[in-house]
C-alpha positions in Angstrom: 0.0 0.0 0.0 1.3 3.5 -0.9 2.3 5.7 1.7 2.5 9.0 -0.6 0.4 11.8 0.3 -0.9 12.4 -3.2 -0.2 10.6 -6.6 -2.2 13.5 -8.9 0.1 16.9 -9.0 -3.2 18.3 -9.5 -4.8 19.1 -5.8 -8.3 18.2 -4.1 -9.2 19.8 -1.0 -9.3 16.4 0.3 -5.8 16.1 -0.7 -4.7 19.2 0.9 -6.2 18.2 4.2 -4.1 15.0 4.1 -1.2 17.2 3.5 -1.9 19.5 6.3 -2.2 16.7 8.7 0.9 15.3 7.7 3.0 18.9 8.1 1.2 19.5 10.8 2.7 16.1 12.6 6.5 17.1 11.4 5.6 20.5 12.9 4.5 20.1 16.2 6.2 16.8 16.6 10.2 17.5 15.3 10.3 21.1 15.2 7.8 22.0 18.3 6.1 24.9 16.9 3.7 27.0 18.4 0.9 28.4 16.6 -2.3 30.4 15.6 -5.1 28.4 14.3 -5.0 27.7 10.8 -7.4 29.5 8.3 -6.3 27.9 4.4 -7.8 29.4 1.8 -7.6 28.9 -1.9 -7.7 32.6 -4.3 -7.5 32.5 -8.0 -5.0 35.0 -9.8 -6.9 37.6 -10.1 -7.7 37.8 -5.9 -3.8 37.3 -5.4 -3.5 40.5 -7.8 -5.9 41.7 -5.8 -4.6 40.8 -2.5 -1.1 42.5 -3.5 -2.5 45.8 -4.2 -4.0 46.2 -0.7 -0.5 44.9 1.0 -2.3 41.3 1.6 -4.7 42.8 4.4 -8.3 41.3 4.2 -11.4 43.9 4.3 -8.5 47.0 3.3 -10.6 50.2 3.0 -10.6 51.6 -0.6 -8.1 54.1 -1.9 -7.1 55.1 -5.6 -3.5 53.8 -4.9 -5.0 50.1 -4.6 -5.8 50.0 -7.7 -2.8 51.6 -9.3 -0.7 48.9 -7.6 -3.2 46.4 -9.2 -2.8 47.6 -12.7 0.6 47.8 -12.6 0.8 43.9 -11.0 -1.9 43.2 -13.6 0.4 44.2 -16.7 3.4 43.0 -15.4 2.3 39.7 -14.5 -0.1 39.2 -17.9 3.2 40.3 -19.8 5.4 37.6 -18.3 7.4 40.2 -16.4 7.0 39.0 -13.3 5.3 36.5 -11.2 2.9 35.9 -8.6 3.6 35.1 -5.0 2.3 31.2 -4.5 0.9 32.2 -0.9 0.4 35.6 1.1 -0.1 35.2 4.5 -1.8 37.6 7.4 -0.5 38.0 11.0 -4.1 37.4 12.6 -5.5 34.7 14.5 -6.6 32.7 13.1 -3.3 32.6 10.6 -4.8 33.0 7.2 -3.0 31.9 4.1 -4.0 32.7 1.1 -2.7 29.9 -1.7 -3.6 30.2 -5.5 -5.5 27.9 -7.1 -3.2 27.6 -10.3 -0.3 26.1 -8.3 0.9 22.1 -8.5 0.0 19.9 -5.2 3.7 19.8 -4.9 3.8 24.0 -4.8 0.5 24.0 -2.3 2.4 21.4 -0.1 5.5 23.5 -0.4 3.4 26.8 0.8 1.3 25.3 3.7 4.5 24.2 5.6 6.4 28.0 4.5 2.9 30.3 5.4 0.6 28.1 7.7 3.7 26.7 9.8 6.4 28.8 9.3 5.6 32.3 9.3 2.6 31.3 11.8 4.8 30.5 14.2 7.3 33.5 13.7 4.0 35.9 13.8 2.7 34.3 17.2 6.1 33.6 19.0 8.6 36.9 17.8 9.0 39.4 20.4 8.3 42.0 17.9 5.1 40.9 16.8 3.6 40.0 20.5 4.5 43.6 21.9 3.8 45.4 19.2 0.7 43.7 17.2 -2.6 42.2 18.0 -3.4 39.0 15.9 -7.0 39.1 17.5 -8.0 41.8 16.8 -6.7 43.6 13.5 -9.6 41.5 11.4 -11.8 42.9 13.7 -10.7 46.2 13.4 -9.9 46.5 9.7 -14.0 45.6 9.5 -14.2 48.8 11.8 -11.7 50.9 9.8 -13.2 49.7 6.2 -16.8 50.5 7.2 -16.2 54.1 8.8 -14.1 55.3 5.8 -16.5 54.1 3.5 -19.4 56.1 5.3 -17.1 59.3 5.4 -16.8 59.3 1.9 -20.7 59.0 1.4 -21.2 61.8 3.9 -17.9 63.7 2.7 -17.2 63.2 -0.9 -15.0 61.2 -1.9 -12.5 63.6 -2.9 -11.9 65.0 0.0 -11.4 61.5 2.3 -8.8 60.3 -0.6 -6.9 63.5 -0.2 -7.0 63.1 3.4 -5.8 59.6 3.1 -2.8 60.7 0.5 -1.6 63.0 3.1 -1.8 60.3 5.7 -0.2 57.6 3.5 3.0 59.8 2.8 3.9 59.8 6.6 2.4 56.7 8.1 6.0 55.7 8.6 6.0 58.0 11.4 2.6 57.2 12.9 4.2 54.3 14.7 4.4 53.9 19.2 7.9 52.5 19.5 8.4 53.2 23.3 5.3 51.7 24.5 2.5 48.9 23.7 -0.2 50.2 22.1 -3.6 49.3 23.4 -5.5 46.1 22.0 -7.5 46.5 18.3 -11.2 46.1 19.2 -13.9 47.4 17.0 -16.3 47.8 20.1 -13.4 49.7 22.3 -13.2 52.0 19.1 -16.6 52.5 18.5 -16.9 53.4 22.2 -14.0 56.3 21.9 -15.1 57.4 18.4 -18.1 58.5 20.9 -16.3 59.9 23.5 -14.1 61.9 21.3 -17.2 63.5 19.2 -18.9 64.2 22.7 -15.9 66.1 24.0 -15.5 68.0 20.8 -19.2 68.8 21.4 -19.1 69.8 24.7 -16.1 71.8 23.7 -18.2 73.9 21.0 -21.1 74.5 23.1 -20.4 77.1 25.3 -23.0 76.8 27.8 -21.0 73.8 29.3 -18.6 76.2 30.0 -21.1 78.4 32.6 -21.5 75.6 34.7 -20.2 75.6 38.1 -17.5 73.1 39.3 -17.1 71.8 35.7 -13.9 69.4 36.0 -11.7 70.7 32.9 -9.8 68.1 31.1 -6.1 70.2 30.9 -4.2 67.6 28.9 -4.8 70.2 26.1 -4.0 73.2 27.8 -0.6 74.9 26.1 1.0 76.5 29.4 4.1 78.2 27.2 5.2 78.8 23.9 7.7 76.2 23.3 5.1 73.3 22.8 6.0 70.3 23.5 8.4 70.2 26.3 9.5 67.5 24.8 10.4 66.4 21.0 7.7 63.8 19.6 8.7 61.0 17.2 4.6 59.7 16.5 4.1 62.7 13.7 0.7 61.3 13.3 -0.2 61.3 16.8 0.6 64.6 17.2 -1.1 66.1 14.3 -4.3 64.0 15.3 -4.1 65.6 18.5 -3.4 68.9 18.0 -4.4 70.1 14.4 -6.2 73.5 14.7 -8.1 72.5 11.4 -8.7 69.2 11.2 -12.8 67.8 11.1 -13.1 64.9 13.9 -13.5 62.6 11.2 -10.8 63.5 9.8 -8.7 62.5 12.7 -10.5 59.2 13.2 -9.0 58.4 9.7 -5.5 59.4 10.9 -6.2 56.8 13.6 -6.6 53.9 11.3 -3.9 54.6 9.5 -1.7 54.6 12.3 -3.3 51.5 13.0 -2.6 49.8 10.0 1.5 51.5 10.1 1.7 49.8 14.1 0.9 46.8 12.3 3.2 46.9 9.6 6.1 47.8 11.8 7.5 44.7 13.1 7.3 43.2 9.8 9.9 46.2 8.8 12.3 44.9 11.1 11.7 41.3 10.7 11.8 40.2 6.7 15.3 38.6 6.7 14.3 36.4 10.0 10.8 35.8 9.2 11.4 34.9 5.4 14.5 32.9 6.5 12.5 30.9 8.9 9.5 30.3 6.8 12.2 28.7 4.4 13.8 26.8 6.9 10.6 25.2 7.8 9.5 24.5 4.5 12.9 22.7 3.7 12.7 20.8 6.4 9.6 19.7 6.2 9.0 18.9 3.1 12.7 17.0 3.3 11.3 15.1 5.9 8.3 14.1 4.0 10.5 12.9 1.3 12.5 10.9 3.5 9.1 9.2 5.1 8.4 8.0 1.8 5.3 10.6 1.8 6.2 12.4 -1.3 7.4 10.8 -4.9 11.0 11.7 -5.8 9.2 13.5 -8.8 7.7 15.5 -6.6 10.6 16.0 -4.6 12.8 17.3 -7.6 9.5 19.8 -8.0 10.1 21.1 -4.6 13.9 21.3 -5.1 13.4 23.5 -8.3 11.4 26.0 -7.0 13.2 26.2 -3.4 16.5 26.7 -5.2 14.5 29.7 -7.5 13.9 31.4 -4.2 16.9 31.4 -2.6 18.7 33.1 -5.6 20.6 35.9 -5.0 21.8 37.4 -8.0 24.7 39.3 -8.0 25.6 42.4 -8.0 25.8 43.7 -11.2 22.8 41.7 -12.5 19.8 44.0 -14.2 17.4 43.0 -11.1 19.7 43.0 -8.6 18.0 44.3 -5.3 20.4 44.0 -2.4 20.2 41.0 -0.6 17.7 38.2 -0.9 16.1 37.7 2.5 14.6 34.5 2.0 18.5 33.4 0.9 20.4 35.1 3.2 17.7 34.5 6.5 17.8 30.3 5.2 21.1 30.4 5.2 21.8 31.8 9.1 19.1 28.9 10.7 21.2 26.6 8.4 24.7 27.5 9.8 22.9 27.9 13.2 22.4 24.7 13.2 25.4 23.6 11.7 27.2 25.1 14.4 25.7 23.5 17.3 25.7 19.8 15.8 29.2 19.7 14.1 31.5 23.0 15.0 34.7 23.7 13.8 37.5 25.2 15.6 36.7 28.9 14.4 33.0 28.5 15.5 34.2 27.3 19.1 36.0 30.5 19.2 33.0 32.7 18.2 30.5 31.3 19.4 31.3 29.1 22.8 27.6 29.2 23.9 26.2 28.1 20.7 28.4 24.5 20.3 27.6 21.6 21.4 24.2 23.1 22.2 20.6 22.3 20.7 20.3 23.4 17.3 16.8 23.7 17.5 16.0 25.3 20.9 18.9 27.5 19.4 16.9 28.7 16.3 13.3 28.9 18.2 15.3 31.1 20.7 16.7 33.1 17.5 13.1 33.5 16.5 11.6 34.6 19.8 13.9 36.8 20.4 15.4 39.2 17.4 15.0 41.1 15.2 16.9 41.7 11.3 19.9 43.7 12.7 20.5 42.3 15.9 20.0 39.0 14.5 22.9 39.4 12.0 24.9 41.0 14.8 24.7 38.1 16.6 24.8 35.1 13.9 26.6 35.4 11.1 29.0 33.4 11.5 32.6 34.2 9.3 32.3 30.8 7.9 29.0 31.9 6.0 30.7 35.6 5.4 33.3 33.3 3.4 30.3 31.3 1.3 28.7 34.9 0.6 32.2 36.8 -0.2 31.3 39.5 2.1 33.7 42.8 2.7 32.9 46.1 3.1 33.4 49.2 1.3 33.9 53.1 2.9 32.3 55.6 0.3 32.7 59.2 2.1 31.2 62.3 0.4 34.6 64.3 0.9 36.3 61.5 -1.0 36.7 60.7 -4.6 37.3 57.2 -4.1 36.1 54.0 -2.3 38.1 52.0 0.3 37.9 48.2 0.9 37.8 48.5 4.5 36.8 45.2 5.5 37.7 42.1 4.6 37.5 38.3 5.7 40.2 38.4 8.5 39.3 39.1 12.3 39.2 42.4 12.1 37.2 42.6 9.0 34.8 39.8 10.4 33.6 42.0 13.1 33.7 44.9 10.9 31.4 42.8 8.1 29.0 41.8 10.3 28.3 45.3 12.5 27.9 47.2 8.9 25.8 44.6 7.6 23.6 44.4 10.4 23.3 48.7 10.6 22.3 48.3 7.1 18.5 46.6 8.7 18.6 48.9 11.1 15.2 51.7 11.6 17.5 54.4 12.1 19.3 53.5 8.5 16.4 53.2 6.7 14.1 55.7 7.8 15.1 59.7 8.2 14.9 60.8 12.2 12.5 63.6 11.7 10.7 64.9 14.7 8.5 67.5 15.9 10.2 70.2 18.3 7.4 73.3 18.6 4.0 73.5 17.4 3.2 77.7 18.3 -0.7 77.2 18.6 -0.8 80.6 20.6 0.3 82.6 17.7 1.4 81.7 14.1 0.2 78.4 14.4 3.1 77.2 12.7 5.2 73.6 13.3 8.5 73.2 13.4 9.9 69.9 12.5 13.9 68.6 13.0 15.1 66.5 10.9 18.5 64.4 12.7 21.1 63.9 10.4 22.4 60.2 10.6 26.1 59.7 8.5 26.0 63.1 7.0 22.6 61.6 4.8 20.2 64.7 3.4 16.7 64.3 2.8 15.6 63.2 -0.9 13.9 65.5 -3.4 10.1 63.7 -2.1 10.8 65.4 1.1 8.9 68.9 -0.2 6.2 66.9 -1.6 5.9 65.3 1.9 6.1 68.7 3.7 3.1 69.6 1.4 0.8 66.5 2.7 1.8 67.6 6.5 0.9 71.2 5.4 -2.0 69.8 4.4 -3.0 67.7 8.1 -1.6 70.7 10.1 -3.1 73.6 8.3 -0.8 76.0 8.5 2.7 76.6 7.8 5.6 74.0 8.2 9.1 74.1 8.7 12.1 71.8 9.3 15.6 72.1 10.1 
């Protein structure tokens, strides 16, 4: 009798289920992962096109920038310049994955262990994403979000909510808590202080609240001097909700969501390489182990192998498409010399990394995957063995110089050197310009000043002025930065 999981490369939903079961054994069983239920469902093209445009998210209010992503997919993908993803899956719980429907059995196999297993359990176990994220809630409160947008542009225009949203799109970046949890996503607990908020705007305009006696005053708004705040603020957003002399109160409901949606996004920013890297580890491991159980045909197994290998290509440098470095390559590659290390070290790993030999590969990795992120993750890692496989060294380009220097190269010093630039290269502070807001003079101009903190001598780009213009826009009056 046949022990193989499927013998048609064409899939049933019975034959996923027997699939699932079967990863879900390897899972739980050899590589003890922890997590969300499982939600599988199957999209055709068209959905995953769909699905793309609105950054994967389920129930995604409308905007006109949607479906200018979609077109663009659209074209590309009808024109053979690119492909579709084979899953996308959403940090909520329950996980959902998303697999499309034209892919082999071999491919949905392949995907179910990557999305449903492997970037579950990065989602419900990574420090990141449990601090910072609420998989219970966001499905819950992206039904909020989609409904209350879509009502302001019936009672609005449409015109002036999109607007409203392009301004908020071009800074969501900085509509993001990263000193302290934000409170849980609920679409009830919103509701309830979308009504609080339009009652104390209410009993702010009416001025016969203000004529009754021993009226407790809320003073969390009261400016006391000119230089407001005391304090710079990082959460642009925040602020401008808060304080905008001109904004409507729906208007600054929709600044909300979008904050929302950017507190959601953020660990994902700072977790690509790990969380691609796992998801790949996973996948290779299962579906190896599968193969080894007899479970899948050696046909099938060359499938897998083919399109595994496709992923982890990282082109090189001077190659037409070549986009940095390939997370799901690079990430695959540090769980693979993690475990390397701990199961059979050499000489040069004992003198890197004493705590790591000898030790439990995977409680190593799960460890690694609770708790890091991109750039200390590299910092911590990457081993100069794999440095070696990848040819890393670094270069010095300064502005005052007409010349590079190779300043680091695959000797001690250099291995230290290697590994600290590459990991400041995933880094929020390299990516994403320090801008902050340092006075807003709501007693007389009305005007907000903004500083911008240089890091390595880098200036802000030529979208900067188009950006000033959307925070113009929020603020109402002028803006200025330094």
């Amino acid at each position: 009798m046949t022990k193989l999981l499927y013998t048609s490369n064409d899939w049933t939903f019975d034959s996923l289920k027997i699939a699932e079961e079967a990863i879900a054994e390897i899972a739980f069983e050899e590589l003890h992962l922890n997590i969300y239920p499982n939600q599988i469902e199957i999209i055709s093209s068209d959905q995953m096109l769909d699905a793309y445009s609105s950054n994967g998210l389920p129930m995604m209010y409308n905007h006109w920038s949607f479906g200018k992503h979609f077109i663009q997919q659209e074209y590309n993908y009808r024109k053979g310049n690119s492909g579709l993803a084979y899953e996308i899956v959403i940090n909520s719980s329950p996980c959902i994955s998303y697999l499309m429907e034209e892919n082999s059995m071999t491919m949905q196999t392949l995907v179910i262990a990557h999305a449903a297993y492997g970037h579950n359990h990065f989602f419900k176990n990574n420090y990141l994403f449990k601090q910072w994220t609420d998989a219970e809630g966001i499905l819950d409160y992206l039904s909020f979000a989609k409904r209350y947008i879509t009502a302001c542009e019936e009672k609005y225009g449409t015109k002036l909510v999109e607007d409203t949203l392009d301004a908020c799109h071009s800074i969501m970046d900085y509509g993001v808590d990263r000193y302290k949890r934000p409170p849980k996503l609920s679409k009830k607990t919103e509701q309830e202080q979308q009504e609080a908020r339009a009652e104390y705007v209410q009993k702010q305009a009416n001025e016969l609240w203000s004529t009754l006696p021993n009226l407790k005053k809320d003073k969390s708004n009261v400016i006391i001097s000119n230089t407001f705040p005391e304090e710079p603020q990082e959460n642009l957003m925040y602020f401008i909700e808060k304080y905008s002399p001109v904004l409507e109160s729906w208007q600054r409901e929709v600044i909300r969501i979008v904050r929302k949606v950017a507190q959601y996004f953020y660990p994902q920013r700072q977790t690509k390489l790990m969380n691609e890297g796992w998801a790949s580890f996973t996948h290779y491991y299962i579906m190896n182990r599968l193969w080894e159980k007899g479970m899948i045909s050696d046909g099938n197994f060359l499938e897998f192998i083919y399109s595994h290998s496709g992923v982890l290509t990282q082109l090189n440098y001077n190659h037409k498409y070549y986009n940095g470095f390939n997370p799901y390559a690079l990430g695959f590659d540090m769980y693979t010399d993690i475990r390397r290390i701990c199961s059979e070290p050499t000489k040069e790993d004992e003198e890197y990394f004493p705590h790591m030999v000898g030790q439990n590969w995977l409680d190593t990795c799960l460890d690694a995957v609770q708790n890091y992120r991109d750039e200390s993750f590299i910092s911590q890692f990457l081993s100069p063995e794999l440095m070696r496989k990848w040819g890393l060294f670094e270069i010095t380009n300064k502005q005052v110089d007409n010349f590079v220097t190779v300043s680091g190269i695959q000797d001690l010093r250099g291995y230290n050197d290697v590994r600290k630039s590459l990991s400041h290269q995933y880094s929020v502070t390299e990516n994403q310009p320090n801008i902050q807001v340092v006075n807003a003079n709501l007693k007389g101009t009305r005007e907000l000043k903004l500083h911008y903190v240089s890091y390595n001598n880098a200036k802000l780009d030529k979208n900067s002025a188009k950006v000033i213009d959307y925070i113009k826009y929020l603020w109402g009056y002028g803006v200025s930065i330094d």
